[in-house]
C-alpha positions in Angstrom: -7.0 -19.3 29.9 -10.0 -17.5 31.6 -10.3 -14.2 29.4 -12.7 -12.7 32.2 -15.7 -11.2 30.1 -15.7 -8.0 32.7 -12.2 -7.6 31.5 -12.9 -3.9 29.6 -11.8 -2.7 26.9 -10.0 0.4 28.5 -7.9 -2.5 30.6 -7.5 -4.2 27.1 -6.1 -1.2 25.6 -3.8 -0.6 28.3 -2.3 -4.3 28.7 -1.2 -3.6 24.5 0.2 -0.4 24.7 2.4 -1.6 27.7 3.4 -4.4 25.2 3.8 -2.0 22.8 5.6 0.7 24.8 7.7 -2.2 26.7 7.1 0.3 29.8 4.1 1.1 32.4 5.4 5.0 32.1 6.1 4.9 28.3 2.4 3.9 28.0 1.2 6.1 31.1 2.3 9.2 28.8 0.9 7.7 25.3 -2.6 6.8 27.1 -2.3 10.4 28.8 -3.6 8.3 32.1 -1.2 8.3 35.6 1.3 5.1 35.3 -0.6 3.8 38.7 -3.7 3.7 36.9 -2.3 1.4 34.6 -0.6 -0.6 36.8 -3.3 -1.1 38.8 -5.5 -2.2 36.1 -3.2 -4.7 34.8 -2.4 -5.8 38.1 -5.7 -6.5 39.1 -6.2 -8.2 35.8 -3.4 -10.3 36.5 -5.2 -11.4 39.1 -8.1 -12.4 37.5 -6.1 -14.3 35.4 -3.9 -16.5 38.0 -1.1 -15.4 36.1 1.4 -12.4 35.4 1.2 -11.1 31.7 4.4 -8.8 32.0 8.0 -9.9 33.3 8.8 -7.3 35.6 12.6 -8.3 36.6 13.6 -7.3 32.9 14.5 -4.2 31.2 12.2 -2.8 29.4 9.7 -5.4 30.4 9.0 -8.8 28.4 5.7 -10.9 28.1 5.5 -13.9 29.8 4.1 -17.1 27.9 0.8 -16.2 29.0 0.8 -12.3 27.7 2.1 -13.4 24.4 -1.2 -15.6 24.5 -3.7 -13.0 26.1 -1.8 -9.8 23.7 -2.7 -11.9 20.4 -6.5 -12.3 21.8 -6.6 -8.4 23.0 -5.2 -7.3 19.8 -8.3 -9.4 18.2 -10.3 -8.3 20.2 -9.7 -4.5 19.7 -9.5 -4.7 16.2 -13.3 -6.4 16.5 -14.7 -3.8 18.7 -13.5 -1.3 16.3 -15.0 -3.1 13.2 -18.3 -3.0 14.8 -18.5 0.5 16.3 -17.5 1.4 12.3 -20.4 -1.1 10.7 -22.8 0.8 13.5 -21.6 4.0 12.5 -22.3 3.3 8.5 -25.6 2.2 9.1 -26.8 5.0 11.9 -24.5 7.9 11.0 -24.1 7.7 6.9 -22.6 11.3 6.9 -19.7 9.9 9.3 -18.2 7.1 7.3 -14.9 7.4 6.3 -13.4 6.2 3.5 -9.0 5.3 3.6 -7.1 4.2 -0.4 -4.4 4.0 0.1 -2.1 3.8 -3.6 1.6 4.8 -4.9 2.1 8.6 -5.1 2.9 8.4 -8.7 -1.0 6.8 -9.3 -2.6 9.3 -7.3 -2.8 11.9 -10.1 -4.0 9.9 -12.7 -6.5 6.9 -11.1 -7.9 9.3 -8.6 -9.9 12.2 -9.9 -12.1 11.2 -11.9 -13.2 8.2 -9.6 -13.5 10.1 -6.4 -15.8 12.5 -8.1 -18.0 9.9 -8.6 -17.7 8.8 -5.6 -18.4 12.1 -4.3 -21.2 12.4 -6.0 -22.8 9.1 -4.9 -22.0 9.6 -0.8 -22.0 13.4 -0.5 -21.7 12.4 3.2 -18.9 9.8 2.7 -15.6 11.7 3.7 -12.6 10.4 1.5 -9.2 9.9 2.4 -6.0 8.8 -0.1 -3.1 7.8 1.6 0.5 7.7 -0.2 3.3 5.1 0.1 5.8 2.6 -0.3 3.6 -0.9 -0.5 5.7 -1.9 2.3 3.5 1.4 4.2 0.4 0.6 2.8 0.5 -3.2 3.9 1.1 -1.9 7.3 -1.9 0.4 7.1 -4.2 -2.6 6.0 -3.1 -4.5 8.5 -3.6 -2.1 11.1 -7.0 -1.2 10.0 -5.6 2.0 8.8 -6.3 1.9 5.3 -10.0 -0.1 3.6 -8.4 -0.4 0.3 -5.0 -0.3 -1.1 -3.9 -0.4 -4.8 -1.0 -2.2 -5.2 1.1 -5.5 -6.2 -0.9 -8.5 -4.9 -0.6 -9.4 -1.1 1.2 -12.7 0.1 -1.5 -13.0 2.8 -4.4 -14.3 1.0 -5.9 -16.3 3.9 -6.5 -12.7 5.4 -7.1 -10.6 2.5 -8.4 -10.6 -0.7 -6.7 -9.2 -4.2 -9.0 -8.5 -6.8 -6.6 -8.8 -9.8 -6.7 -5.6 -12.1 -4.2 -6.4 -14.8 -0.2 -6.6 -15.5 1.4 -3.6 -16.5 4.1 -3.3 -19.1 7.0 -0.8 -17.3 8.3 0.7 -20.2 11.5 2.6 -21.2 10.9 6.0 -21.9 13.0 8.1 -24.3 13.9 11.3 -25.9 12.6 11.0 -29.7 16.4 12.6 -30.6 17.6 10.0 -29.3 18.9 7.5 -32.4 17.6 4.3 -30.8 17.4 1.0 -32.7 14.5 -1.0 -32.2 12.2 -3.6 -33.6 8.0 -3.8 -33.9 6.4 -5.9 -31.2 3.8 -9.1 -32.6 2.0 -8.3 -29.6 2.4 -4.9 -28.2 1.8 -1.3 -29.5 5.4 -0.5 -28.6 8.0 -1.8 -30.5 11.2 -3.5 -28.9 14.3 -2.3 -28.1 17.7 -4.2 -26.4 18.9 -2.8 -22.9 22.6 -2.8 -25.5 20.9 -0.1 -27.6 20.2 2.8 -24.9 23.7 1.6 -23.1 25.2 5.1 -24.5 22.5 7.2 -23.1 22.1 8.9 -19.6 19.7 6.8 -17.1 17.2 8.8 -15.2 16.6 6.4 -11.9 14.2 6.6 -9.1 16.1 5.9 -5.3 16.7 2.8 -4.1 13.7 2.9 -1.9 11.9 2.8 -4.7 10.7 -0.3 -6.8 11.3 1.2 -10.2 14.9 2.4 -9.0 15.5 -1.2 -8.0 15.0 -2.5 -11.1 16.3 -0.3 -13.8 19.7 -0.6 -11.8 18.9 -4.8 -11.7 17.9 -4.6 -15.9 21.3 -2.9 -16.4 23.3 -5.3 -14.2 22.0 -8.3 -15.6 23.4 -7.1 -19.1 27.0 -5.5 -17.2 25.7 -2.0 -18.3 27.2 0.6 -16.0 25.2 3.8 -17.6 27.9 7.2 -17.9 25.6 9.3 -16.5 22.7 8.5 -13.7 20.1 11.8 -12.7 18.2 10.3 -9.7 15.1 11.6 -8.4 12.3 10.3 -5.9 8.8 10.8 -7.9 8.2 9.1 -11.4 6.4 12.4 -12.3 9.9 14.3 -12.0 11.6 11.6 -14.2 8.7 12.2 -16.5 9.8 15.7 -16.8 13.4 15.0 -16.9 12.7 12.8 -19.8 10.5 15.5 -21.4 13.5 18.0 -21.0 15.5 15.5 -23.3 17.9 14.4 -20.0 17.8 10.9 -20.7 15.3 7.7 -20.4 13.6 6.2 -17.4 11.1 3.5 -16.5 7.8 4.1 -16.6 4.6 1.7 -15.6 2.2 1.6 -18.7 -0.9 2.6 -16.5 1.1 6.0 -16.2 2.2 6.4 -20.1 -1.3 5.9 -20.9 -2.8 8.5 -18.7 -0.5 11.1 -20.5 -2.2 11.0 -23.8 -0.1 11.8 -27.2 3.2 13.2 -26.6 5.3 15.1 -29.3 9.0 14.7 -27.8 9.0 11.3 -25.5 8.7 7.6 -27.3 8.3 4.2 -24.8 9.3 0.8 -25.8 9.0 -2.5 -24.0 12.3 -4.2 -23.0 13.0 -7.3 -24.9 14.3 -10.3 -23.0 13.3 -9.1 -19.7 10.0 -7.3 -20.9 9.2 -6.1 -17.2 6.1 -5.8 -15.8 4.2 -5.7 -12.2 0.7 -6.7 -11.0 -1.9 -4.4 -10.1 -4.4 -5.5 -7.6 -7.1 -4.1 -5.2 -6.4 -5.2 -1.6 -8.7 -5.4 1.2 -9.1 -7.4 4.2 -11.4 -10.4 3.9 -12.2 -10.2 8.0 -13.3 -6.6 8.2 -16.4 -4.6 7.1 -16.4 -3.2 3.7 -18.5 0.0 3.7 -20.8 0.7 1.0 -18.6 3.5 -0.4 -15.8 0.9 -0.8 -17.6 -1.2 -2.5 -18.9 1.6 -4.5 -15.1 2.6 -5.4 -14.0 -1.0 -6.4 -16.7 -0.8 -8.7 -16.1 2.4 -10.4 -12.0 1.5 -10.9 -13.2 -2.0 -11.9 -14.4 0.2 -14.5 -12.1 2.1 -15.5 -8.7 0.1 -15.4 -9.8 -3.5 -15.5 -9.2 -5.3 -18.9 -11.9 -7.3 -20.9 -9.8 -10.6 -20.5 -9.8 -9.8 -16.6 -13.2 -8.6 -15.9 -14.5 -12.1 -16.3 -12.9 -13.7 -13.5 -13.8 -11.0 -10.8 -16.1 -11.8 -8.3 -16.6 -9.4 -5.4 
């Protein structure tokens, strides 16, 4: 296919929002140009080409063959333009760069402050942005070009990204200290071991469905036939935290969290024997895209600060 090189990038932009939008006048209004303009650029484009990108007898429209072809190579090609105007920015305009991490909410408060002072610090100029989410979110920022970083379980794409590997994360049950709980020391662990059949009597404190810790406290409990007698659900770890505190019941909390928190008088966490639960935590970025000095400058510092000794060894950036 001839991919004229006069083809611009304004045409480019308005053959993928059509795609997008499924409609001339859908994209017309999103573009805030007239829906002739577009038309007209496309059509003329089209013409260029020797062949029609759009089906026009359907409703909304369809790509043909050849527009699912030339959408993939615009799409490219506008995610390559912007790259480069942001690598010229970086280098011409330090005091413009823009730095997106995006992380789970519950993270925020406690892998956040401390590193983006020193990152603050180092690029007075640098301006900073965290982004919260569901993983499911954040991979759709990184793949949009959205987000530079994300903090997270590891990718599945790993032609097109890289995961710098952090550690694995107990989660760990949280409980009351008046709550008579029988349990066990761990040979390898700080906190000792306790059977989902011991805490069976006590209320559950759960996160929603939509999130991961929600999913599997309910999965822990239905792998044993535990149906708790009394379920508090919330949608922040930080507010099962304080429900714990309060002496409502226990909850699941990720190790990275508890150990944030620093001594506690009234909560005790244990690690669940059997299943002993934990998740990966990874720093994600894309492999095909410019990675500002900032970002580098942030992988560094959290490197730092979370990575374990046995870990440390195997990262190469």
């Amino acid at each position: 296919m001839n991919k004229n090189n006069t083809t611009t990038f304004t045409t480019l932009r308005y053959v993928v929002t059509v795609a997008e939008e499924r409609s001339f006048t859908k994209a017309a209004e999103k573009l805030f140009v007239t829906q002739p303009t577009i038309s007209q650029n496309i059509k003329a484009l089209e013409d260029k080409l020797g062949t029609p990108l759009f089906d026009r007898s359907t409703y909304p429209l369809t790509l043909t063959y050849a527009g699912k072809l030339y959408i993939e190579w615009a799409q490219n090609t506008l995610l390559s333009q912007a790259q480069i105007t942001k690598e010229l920015t970086a280098i011409k305009n330090p005091e413009q760069t823009r730095l997106v991490i995006g992380s789970y909410a519950h993270r925020n408060t406690y892998i956040f402050p401390e590193i983006i002072e020193q990152l603050s610090y180092d690029y007075p100029h640098c301006n900073i942005v965290v982004e919260e989410g569901l993983p499911r979110v954040l991979y759709s920022g990184l793949e949009d070009g959205e987000i530079d970083i994300v903090i997270a379980e590891a990718y599945s794409d790993t032609v097109r990204y890289e995961n710098i590997f952090i550690r694995n994360e107990n989660l760990l049950i949280a409980a009351p200290k008046s709550f008579d709980i029988k349990r066990r020391a761990s040979e390898d662990s700080n906190f000792p071991l306790i059977r989902l059949k011991d805490i069976e009597q006590h209320p559950v404190i759960t996160l929603s469905p939509r999130h991961d810790f929600g999913n599997i406290i309910r999965t822990l409990f239905e792998l044993e036939n535990i149906v708790p007698n009394h379920v508090i659900e919330c949608r922040r770890v930080e507010l099962a935290h304080k429900f714990v505190e309060r002496g409502l019941g226990i909850t699941l909390l990720p190790e990275m969290y508890v150990e944030q928190l620093g001594q506690e008088d009234n909560i005790e966490y244990f690690i669940i024997d059997k299943y002993r639960p934990t998740r990966n935590i990874s720093l994600i970025y894309s492999k095909n895209r410019f990675l500002i000095e900032p970002a580098s400058r942030f992988i560094d510092l959290f490197l730092k600060k979370f990575a374990t000794p046995e870990t440390l060894p195997n990262i190469n950036i």
